[in-house]
C-alpha positions as CSV (number, residue, x, y, z in Angstrom):
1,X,62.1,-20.5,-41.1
2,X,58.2,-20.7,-40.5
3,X,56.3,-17.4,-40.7
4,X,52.4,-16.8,-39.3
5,X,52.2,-13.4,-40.6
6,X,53.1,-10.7,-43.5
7,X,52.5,-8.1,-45.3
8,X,50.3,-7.8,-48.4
9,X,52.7,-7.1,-51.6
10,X,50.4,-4.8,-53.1
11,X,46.7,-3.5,-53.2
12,X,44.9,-2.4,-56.2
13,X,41.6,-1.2,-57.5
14,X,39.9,-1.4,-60.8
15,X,36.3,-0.2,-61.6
16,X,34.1,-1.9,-63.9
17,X,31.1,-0.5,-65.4
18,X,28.2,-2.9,-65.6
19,X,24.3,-2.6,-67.2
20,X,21.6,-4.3,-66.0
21,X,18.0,-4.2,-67.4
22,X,15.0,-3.3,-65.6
23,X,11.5,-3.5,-66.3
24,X,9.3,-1.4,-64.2
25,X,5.4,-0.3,-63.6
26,X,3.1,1.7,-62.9
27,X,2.8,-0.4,-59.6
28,X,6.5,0.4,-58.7
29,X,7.4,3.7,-60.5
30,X,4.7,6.3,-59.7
31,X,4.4,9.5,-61.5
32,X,4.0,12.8,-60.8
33,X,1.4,15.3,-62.6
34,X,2.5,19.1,-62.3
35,X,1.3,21.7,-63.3
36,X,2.8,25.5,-62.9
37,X,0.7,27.7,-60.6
38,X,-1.8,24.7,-59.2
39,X,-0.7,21.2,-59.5
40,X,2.7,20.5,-57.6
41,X,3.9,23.5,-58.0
42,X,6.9,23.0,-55.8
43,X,8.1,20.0,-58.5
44,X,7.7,22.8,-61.4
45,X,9.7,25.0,-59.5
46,X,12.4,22.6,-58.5
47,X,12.5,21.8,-61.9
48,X,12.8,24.8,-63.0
49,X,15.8,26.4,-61.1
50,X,17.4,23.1,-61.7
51,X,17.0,21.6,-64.8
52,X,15.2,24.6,-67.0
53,X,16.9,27.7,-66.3
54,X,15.0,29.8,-64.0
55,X,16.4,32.6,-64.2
56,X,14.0,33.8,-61.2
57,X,14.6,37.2,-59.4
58,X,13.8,35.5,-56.2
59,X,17.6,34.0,-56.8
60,X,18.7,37.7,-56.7
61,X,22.6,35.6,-57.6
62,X,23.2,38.2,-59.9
63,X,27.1,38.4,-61.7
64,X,28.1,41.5,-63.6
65,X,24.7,41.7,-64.2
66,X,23.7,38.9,-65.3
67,X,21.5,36.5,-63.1
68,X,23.6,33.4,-62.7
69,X,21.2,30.9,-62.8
70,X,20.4,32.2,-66.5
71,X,24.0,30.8,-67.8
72,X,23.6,27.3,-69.1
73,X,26.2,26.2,-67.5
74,X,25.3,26.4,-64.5
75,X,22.3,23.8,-64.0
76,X,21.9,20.1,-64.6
77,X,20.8,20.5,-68.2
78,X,23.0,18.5,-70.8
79,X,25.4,20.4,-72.8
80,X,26.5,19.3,-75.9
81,X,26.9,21.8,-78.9
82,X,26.4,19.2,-81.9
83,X,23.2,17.5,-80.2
84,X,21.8,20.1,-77.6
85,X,19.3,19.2,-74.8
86,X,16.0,20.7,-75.9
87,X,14.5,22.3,-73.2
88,X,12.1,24.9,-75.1
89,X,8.8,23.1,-74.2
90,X,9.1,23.7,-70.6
91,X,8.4,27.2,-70.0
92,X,5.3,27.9,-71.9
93,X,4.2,24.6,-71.4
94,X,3.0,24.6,-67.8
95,X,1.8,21.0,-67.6
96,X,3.7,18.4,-67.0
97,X,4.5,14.6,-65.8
98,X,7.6,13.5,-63.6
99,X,8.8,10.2,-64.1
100,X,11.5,9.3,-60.9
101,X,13.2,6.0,-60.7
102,X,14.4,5.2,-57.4
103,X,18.5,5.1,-57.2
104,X,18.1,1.4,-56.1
105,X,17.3,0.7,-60.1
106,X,18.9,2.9,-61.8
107,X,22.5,3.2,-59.7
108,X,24.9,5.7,-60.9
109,X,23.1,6.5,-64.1
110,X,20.4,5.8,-66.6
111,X,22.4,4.4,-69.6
112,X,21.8,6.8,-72.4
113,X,19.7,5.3,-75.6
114,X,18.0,2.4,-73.6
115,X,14.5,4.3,-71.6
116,X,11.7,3.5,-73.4
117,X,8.3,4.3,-71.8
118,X,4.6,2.4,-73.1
119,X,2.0,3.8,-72.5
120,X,-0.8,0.9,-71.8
121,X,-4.0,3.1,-71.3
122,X,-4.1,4.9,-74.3
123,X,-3.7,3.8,-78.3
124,X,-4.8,5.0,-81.6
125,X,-6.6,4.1,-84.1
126,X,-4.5,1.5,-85.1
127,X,-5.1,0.1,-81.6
128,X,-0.7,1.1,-80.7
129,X,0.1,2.4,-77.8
130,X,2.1,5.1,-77.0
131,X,6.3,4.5,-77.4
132,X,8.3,7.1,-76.0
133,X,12.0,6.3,-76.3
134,X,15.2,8.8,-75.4
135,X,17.6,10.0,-78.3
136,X,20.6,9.5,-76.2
137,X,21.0,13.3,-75.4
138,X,18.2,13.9,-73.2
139,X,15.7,14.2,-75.2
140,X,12.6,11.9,-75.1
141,X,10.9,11.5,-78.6
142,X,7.5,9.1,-79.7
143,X,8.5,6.2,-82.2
144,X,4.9,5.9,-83.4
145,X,3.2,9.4,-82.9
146,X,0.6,10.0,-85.6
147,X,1.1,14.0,-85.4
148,X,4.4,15.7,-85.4
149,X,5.2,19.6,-85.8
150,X,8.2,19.2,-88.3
151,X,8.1,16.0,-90.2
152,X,11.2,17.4,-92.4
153,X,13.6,17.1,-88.5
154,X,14.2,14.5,-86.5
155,X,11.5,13.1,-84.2
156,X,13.9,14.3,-81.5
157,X,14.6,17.4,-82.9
158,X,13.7,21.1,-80.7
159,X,10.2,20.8,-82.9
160,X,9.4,17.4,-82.5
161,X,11.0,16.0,-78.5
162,X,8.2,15.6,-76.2
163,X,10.1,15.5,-73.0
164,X,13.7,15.3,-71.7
165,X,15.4,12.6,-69.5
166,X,18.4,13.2,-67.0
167,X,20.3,10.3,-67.1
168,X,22.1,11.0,-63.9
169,X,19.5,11.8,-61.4
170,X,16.8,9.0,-63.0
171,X,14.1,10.9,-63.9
172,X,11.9,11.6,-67.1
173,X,9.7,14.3,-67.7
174,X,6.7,14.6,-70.4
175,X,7.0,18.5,-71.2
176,X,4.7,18.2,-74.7
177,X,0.8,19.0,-74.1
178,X,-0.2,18.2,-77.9
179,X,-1.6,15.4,-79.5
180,X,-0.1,12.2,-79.8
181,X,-2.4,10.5,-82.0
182,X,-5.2,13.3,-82.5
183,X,-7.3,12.0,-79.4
184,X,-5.1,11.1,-77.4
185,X,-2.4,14.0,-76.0
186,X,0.7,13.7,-74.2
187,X,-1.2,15.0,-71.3
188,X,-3.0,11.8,-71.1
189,X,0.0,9.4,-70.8
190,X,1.5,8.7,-67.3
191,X,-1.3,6.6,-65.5
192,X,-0.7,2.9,-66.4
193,X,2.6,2.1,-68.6
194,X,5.5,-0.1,-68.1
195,X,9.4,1.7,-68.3
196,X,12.6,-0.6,-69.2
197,X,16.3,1.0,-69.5
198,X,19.5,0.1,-68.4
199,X,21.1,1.0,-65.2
200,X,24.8,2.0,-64.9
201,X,26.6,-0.1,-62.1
202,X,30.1,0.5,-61.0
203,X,31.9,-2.5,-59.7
204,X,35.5,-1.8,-57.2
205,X,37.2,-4.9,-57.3
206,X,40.1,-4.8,-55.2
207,X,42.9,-6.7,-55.4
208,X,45.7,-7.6,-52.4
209,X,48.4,-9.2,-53.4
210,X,50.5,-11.7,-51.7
211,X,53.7,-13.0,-52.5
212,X,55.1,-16.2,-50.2
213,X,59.3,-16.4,-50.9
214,X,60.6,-20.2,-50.8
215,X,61.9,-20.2,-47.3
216,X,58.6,-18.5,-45.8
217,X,55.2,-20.5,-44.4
218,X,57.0,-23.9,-44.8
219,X,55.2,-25.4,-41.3
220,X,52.0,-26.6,-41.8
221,X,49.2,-25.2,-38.9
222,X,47.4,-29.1,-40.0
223,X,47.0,-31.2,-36.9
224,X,46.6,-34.2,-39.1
225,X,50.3,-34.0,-40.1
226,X,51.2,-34.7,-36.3
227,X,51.3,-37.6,-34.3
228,X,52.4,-38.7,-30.2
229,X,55.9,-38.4,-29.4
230,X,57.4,-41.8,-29.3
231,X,57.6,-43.2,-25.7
232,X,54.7,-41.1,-24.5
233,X,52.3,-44.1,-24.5
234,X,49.0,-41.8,-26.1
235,X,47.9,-43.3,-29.2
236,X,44.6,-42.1,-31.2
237,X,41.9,-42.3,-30.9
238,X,42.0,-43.5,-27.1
239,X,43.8,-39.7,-26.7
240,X,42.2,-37.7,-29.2
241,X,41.2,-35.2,-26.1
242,X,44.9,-34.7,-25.7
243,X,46.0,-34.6,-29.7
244,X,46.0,-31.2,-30.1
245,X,47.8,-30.1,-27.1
246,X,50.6,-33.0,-27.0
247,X,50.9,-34.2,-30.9
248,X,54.1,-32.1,-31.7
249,X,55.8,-34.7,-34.0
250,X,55.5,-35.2,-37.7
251,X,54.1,-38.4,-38.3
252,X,57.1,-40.3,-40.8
253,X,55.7,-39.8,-44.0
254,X,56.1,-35.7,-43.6
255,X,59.5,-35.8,-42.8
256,X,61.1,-36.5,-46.1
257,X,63.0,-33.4,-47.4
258,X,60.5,-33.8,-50.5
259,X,57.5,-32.3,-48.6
260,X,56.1,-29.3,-48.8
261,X,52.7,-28.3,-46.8
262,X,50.2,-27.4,-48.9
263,X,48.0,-23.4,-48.9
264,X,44.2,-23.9,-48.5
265,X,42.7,-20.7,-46.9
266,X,44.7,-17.2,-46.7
267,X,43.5,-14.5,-44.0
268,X,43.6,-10.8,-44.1
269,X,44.0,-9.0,-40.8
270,X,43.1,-5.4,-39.9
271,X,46.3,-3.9,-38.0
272,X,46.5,-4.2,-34.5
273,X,44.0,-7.3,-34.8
274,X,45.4,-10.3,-35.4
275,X,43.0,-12.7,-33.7
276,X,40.1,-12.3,-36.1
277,X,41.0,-12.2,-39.7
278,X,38.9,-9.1,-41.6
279,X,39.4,-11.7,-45.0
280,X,39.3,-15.1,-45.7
281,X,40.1,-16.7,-49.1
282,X,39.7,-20.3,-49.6
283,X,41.7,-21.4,-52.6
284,X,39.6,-23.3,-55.2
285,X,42.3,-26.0,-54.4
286,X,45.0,-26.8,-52.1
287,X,48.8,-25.2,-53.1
288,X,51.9,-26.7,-52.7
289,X,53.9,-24.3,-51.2
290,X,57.5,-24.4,-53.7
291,X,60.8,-24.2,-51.8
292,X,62.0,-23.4,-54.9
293,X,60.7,-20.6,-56.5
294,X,58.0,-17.7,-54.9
295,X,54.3,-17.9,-54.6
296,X,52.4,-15.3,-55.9
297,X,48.4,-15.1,-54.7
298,X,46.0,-12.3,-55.8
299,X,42.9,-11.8,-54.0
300,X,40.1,-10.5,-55.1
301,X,37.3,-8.8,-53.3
302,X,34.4,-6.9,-55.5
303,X,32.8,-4.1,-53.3
């Protein structure tokens, strides 16, 4: 029995999560200076109902009395109970710098632990420059800052974080206006500095799956298996502009019970379309097709 077409056995998908490293500047990743009441004040807003807890009247969302935007819950601010994002040096500290990273770098997601921001403008006395790294809660924190306002806490602590970083939506912002190194302040960073993390990249690989049974696809579609009928006086390649039309015979050597045609490229169709195939897989290899036991091919496409 020789079939042209069936149906796929099965289609599955799997996800992968993949990190790729990027290394941008101040050529490519431009920030933003704000600063509430003057400087961008629509990005210190935006912020703010978002990411800060507004609270504002303006909302006027209020639930049993409470405005809704004041619940934590409720904005893109990280919770976590055993390591908080610090978002204390926002309000009251009405200068700021934006950091955005274009989606096309960072693509579902920042991965946490792996932003590190150098700032090349400015050093100390030491000649360093400014390292500003995230703790891998949201909180961005300098690895070499010569003043600190709690050196018994952690450099990423609610005394010491300089800025947070939302891992989701690719941006860091610089909320500290104090001194990094005692002339140089956080205020000063953000005009030429290079920026590597990690992106987050999810991979769908899906997977059809097609299983030939021994008495399925056993006539080969290959022309070169096929010769003249005896008697019809066409011989290649004198004929070869009639071959394909009028070669309908095995040539001798296919005819033995012992062969089997052999699998080289399997097409996916789109229902109702069966003249242009939506998939084509070429096997690594030719496949004998077995009369003996079923052939099972899995094909996968990564989207």
């Amino acid at each position: 029995m020789s079939f042209v077409y069936k149906n796929i056995s099965g289609v599955n998908r799997n996800e992968n999560i993949v990190h790729y490293s990027h290394t941008l500047d101040s050529s490519s990743l431009s920030s933003i200076k704000i600063v509430s009441g003057s400087i961008s004040e629509s990005y210190w807003n935006s912020l703010n109902v978002l990411f800060y807890t507004s609270g504002s009247p303006t909302l006027n969302n209020i639930i049993n009395g409470v405005d809704q935007f004041d619940l934590p819950h409720t904005n893109f601010t990280i919770q976590n109970t055993q390591n908080p994002q610090h978002v204390n040096k926002f309000h009251g500290y009405p200068s700021s710098s934006i950091f955005p990273i274009s989606q096309y770098y960072y693509g579902d997601g920042i991965r946490r632990g792996s932003f590190q921001l150098t700032d090349l403008n400015n050093t100390n006395s030491s000649g360093d420059n400014p390292i500003i790294k995230d703790d891998g809660y949201g909180n961005l924190y300098s690895t070499n800052a010569g003043h600190s306002q709690s050196a018994a806490t952690h450099a990423s602590s609610s005394d010491n974080y300089i800025g947070n970083i939302f891992y989701n939506w690719g941006f860091a912002v610089i909320t500290e206006t104090g001194s990094w190194s005692g002339s140089v302040d956080y205020s000063d960073l953000g005009t030429n500095y290079e920026v590597k993390f990690d992106s987050i990249n999810t991979i769908y690989t899906d997977e059809y799956t097609i299983t030939i049974k021994p008495d399925e696809f056993n006539h080969s579609m290959n022309h070169t298996l096929r010769d003249f009928s005896s008697g019809s006086g066409l011989t290649m390649p004198a004929n070869s502009a009639s071959f394909l039309g009028e070669a309908s015979d095995l040539k001798p050597e296919f005819t033995s019970s012992d062969f089997q045609p052999y699998i080289t490229h399997i097409h996916l169709y789109d229902n109702g379309n069966l003249i242009e195939p939506a998939i084509t897989a070429k096997l690594p290899k030719p496949v004998r097709v077995s009369d003996k036991i079923s052939n099972k091919f899995i094909i996968k496409l990564d989207k």
